[in-house]
N, C-alpha and C positions, 0 to 999 in steps of 0.2 A: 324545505325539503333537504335530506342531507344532499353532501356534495361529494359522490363516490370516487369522486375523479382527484380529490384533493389530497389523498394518502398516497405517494407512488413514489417510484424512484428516478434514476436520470434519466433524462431521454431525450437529446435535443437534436428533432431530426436534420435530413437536409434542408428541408426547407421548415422553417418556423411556424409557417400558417397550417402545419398539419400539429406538431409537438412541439413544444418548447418548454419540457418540464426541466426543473434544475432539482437536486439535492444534497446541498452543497453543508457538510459538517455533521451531516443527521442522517440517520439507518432504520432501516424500514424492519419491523416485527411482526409475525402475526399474532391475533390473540386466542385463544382457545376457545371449542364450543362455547359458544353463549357468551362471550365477552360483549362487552358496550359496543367495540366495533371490530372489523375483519382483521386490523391491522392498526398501528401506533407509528409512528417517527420519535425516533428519541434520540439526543445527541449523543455524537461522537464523545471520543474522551477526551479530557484535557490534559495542559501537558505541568508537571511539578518539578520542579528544579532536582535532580538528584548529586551531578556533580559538576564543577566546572575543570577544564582540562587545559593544560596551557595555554593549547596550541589549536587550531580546529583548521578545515571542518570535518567532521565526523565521518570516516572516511570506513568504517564496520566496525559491528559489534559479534560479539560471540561466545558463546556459554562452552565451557569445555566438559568433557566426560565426568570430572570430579567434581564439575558444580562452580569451578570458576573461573569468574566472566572477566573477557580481556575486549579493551576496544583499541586500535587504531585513531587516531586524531593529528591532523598534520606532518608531523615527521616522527611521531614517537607510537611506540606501543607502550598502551598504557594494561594497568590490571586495575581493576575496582573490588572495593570490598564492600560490605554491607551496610557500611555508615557511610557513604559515598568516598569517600577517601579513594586517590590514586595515587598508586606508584608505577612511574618509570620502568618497564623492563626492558628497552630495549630502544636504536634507533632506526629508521629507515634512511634509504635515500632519495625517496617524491616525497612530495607535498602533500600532492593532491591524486585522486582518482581514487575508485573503489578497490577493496581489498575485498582477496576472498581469504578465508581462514577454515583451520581442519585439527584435530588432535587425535591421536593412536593411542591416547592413555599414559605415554611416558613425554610427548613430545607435541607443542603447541607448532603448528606451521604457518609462515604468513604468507601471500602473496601478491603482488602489486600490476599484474600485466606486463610488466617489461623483465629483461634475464634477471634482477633478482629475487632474492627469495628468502627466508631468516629464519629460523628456527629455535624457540624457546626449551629447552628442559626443563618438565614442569618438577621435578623431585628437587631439582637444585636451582633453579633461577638462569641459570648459566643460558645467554643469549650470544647467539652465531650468525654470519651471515653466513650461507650455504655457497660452497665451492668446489663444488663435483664438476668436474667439466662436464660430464654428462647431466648438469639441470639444466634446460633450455631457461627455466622461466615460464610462466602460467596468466593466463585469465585467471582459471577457478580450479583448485584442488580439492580433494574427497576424499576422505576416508571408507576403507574395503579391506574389509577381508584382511586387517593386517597390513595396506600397502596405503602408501598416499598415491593418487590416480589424479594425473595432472592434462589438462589442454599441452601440446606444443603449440605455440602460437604460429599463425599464419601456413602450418601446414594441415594436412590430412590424419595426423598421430595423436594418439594417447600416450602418455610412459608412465611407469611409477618410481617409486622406493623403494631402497631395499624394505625387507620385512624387518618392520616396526624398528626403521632406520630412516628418520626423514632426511638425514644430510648425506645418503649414500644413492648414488645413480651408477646404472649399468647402461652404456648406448646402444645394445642390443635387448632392452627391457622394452617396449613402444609396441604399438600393435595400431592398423589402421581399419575403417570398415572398406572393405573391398565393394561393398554394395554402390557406392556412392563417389564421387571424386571429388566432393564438395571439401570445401574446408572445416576444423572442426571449432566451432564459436563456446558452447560453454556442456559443462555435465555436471551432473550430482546424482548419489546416493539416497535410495531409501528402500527399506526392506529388501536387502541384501541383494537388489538389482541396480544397477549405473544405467543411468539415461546419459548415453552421447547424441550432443545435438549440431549436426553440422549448416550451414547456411541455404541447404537447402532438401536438409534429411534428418533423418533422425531414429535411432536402433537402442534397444537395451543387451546390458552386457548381463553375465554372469560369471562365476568364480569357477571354471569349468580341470581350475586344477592342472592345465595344461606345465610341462615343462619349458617350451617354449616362452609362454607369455601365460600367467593364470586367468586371463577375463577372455571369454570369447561373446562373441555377439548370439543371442539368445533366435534360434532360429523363426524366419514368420513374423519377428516384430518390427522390424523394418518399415518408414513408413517416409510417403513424399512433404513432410512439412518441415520448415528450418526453424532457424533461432534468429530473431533479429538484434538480439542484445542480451549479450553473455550475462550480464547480471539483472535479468530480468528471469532467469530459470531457479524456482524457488520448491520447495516441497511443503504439502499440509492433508494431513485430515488420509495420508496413506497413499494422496495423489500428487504428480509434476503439474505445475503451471509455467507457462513463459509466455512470452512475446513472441509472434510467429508469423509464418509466410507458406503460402501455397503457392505452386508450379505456377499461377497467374501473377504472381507477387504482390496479392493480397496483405493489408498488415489487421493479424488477427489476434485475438489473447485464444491459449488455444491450454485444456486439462488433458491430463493423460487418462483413460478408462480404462482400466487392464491395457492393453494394448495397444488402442485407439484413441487416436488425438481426437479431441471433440470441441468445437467453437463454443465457447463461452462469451464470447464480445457480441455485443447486438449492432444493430445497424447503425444508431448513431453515436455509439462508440467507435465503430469502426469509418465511421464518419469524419470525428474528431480528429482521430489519428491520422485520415488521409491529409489533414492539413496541415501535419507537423515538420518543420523542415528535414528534422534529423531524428529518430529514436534509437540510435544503437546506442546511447545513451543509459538508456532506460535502466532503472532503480529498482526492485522490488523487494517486501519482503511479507513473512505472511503473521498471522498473531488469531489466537483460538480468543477469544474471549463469549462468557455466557451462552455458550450454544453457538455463537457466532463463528465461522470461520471465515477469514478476512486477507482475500490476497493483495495486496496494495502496491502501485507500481505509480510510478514517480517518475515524471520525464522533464529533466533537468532545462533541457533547451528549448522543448517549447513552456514549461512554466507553466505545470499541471500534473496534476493527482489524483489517480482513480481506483477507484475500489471494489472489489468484487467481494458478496456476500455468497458461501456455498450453502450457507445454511439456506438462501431465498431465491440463489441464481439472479440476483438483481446486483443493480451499480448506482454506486452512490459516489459523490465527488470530496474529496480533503483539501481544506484551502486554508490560505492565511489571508485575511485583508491587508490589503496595503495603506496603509493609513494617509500618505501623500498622494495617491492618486485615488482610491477610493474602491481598488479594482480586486478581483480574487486573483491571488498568483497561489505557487503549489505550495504546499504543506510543506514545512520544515521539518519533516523529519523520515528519512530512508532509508534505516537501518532499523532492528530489535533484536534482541535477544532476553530471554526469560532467566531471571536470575534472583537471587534472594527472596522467591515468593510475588517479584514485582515481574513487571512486563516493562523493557530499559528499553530507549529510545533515543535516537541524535539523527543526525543529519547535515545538511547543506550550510547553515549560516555560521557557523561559530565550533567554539570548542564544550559545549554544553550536551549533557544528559540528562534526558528527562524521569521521571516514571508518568508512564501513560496512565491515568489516574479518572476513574468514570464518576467519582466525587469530589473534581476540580475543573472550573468551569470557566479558564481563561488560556490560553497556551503560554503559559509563565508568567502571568500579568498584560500579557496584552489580549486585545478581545476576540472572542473565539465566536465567531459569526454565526449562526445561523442560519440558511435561507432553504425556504421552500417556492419553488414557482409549478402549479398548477397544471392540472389539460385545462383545456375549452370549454366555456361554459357559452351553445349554444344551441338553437332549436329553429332548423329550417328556415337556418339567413333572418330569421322575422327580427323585428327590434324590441330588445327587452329592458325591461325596468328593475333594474336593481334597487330594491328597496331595505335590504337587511343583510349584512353578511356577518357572519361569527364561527371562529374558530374556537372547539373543544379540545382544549389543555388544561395542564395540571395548572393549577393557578394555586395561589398564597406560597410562591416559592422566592419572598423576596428575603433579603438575606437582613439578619441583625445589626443594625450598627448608625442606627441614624439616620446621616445624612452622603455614605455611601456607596458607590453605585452598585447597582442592584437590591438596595434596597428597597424602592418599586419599582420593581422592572416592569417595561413596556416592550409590545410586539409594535412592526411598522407593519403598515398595510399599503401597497401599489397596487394597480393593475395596467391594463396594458389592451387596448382594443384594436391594437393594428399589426396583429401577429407579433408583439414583441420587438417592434422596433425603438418603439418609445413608450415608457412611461408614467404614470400621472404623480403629482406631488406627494409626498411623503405621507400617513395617516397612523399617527400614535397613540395608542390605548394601552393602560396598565391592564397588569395581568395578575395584578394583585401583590400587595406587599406580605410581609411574614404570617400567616394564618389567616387570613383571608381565602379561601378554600371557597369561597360561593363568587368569587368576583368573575365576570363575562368578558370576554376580547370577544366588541360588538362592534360595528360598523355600521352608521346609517345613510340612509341619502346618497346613493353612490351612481347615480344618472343613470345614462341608456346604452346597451351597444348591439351592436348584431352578433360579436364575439368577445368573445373577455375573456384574458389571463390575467389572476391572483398571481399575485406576491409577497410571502410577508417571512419578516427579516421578524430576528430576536439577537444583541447583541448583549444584552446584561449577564454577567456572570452567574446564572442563576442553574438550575435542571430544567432540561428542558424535557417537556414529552407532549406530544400532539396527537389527538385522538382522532378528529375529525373536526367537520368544518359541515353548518349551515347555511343555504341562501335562502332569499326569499324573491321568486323573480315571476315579475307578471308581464 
């Protein structure tokens, strides 16, 4: 019989003996009338070396107005060209932390969380540190309407720039939301409205033209949900996404709808999260690919990466194996920006850029995991006989070249009859080498349980796509 339950996405509840589905590297599709099945799993992308940077770790990346892309890495702002080449334009004084970045068309802005701030002329190259006694210093800046609109840190305020003047401040430029006393954690830009998000509120501005201050707060959009991690408020697809909190201090992923904040995190997401020591941490960014829109959000400390699909409203997990312990920690990469036709990527470990690449099937040469773990396969406690299991994939996708690897790739097969506490030895079946297009990933003889969770790994650098999956159980 098929097995409906073996296409899905993550879900690992509170307790295991109800859900313990994982979908770790792989995104769920559906297929269209009449397809073979309702839905597919096909891998994430892999990662292709695009540049290496002195200095790392990849601290943001950023496509400007005219199409070119500047990243951050260590201490340096770097720019990238097309044939990966960087040049130097400029230095910082951190190391480390994330950067927010913005441009007005004449003028690249950078920002680092503490008082400074540096500003590029993109006409001439010419690189400044800003020293307006009126810049505080920023979280996250935005471009509006002509102004850069900056966080002051650790108060109640907004301020900007002069007009299409990044290195000019006026200290009577600020404006606060009166609605709220909270502090203000992070904002962005999109469709010519500012989402300010304070710690435990959150209102949209507009360009309301005022004398005083030109952004005022858009009346009625006012709303009780905060920001838990300034750099986890991202934009995609027309909509705000971030990391959030309700008046109970719930930790939620939360979309903007016109107006209204709306839970997107499901319960064993939000499960997850309640077990994280710290997420103000938190990394995001978001990436359109084939229909796909993709908010991804990376939480540094606890050492994990989660994915939201808008095209499906499902979540799926980004990892890297750790090859000396054997364990998934988070995806190495937390930043993008789209640039030269590619989709550019870095992150945490080094001073490396990738392009995120859906016909490369290793994260730079190391192996790009695979795992899917199953619902329950059971029927009223009774004990059942597992006689047959087989997983429908695309098979004959082993790669040219001999002896290797991936030239026959093989799937592992576990499972796990004790709610996923443990379990059972390894089970390897090819999935066929180069043109082999009829080959089976079959399993037989697989004993008795009252309950069973599947598990099956693919690690060969291969494509992956997963259709569905048969059993045969008496």
């Amino acid at each position: 019989m098929d097995f409906k339950g073996f296409i899905g996405a993550s879900y690992t509840a509170r307790s295991p003996n109800l859900d313990a589905e994982t979908c770790i590297n792989l995104y769920l599709e559906p297929g269209a009338p009449g397809s073979k099945s309702p839905a597919a799993l096909y891998g994430t992308p892999g990662l292709l070396l695009f540049a290496t940077l002195s200095t790392g770790p990849v601290r943001g990346l950023y496509t400007a107005s005219n199409g070119r892309c500047f990243a951050v890495s260590g201490t340096h702002l770097y720019e990238l060209a097309s044939d990966g080449t960087a040049t130097v334009r400029g230095a910082l004084v951190t190391a480390t932390g994330v950067v927010s970045m913005a441009d007005n068309g004449l003028e690249l802005i950078v920002v680092d969380g503490t008082t400074a701030g540096y500003l590029l002329t993109l006409s001439t190259n010419a690189y400044t540190a800003i020293t307006d006694d009126a810049f505080f210093g920023a979280d996250r800046v935005a471009f509006f309407d002509g102004y850069f609109v900056l966080n002051h840190p650790g108060t109640q305020q907004i301020y900007i720039s002069g007009l299409y003047a990044g290195g000019t401040y006026d200290g009577t430029e600020f404006a606060s939301d009166e609605a709220s006393p909270d502090l203000v954690v992070s904002l962005e830009v999109q469709r010519r409205e500012l989402l300010v998000l304070g710690s435990r509120s959150g209102q949209l501005w507009f360009d309301s033209g005022s004398v005083d201050f030109p952004f005022s707060p858009i009346a009625g959009t006012s709303f009780t949900y905060g920001c838990l991690a300034a750099q986890s408020l991202r934009t995609m697809a027309g909509q705000f996404f971030w990391l959030g909190t309700d008046e109970a201090g719930a930790r939620i992923v939360l979309r903007l709808e016109g107006y209204e904040p709306r839970r997107i995190s499901t319960h064993a997401i939000e499960f997850a999260l309640s077990g994280y020591a710290r997420v103000d941490d938190a990394i995001a960014y978001t990436m359109a690919r084939e229909g796909h829109n993709w908010y991804v959000l990376s939480f540094p400390s606890a050492n994990a990466t989660w994915a939201f699909d808008a095209a499906t409203n499902l979540w799926h997990a980004l990892a890297d194996l750790d090859p000396s312990t054997g364990l998934f920690q988070r995806h190495r990469v937390e930043h993008h920006a789209f640039a030269f036709g590619k989709h550019l990527v870095g992150g945490q470990n080094d001073g490396k850029i990738y392009v995120s690449d859906f016909d490369t099937f290793s994260n730079d040469g190391d192996p790009l995991v695979r795992e899917r773990t199953a619902a329950f396969i059971h029927q009223d406690r009774r004990l059942l006989y597992h006689s047959v299991f087989e997983v429908d994939l695309q098979s004959g996708v082993g790669l040219d070249g001999g002896a290797v690897p991936g030239s026959d790739p093989e799937a592992l097969l576990m499972w796990s009859d004790d709610g996923c506490r443990t379990f059972s030895h390894e089970h390897w079946v090819s999935i066929g080498a180069q043109g082999q297009y009829l080959a089976r990933a079959i399993w037989r003889r697989l004993g008795r349980s009252r309950q069973r969770v599947y598990r099956l790994r693919i690690s060969d650098p291969v494509r992956v796509a997963i259709i569905g999956a048969r059993i045969e159980v008496s």
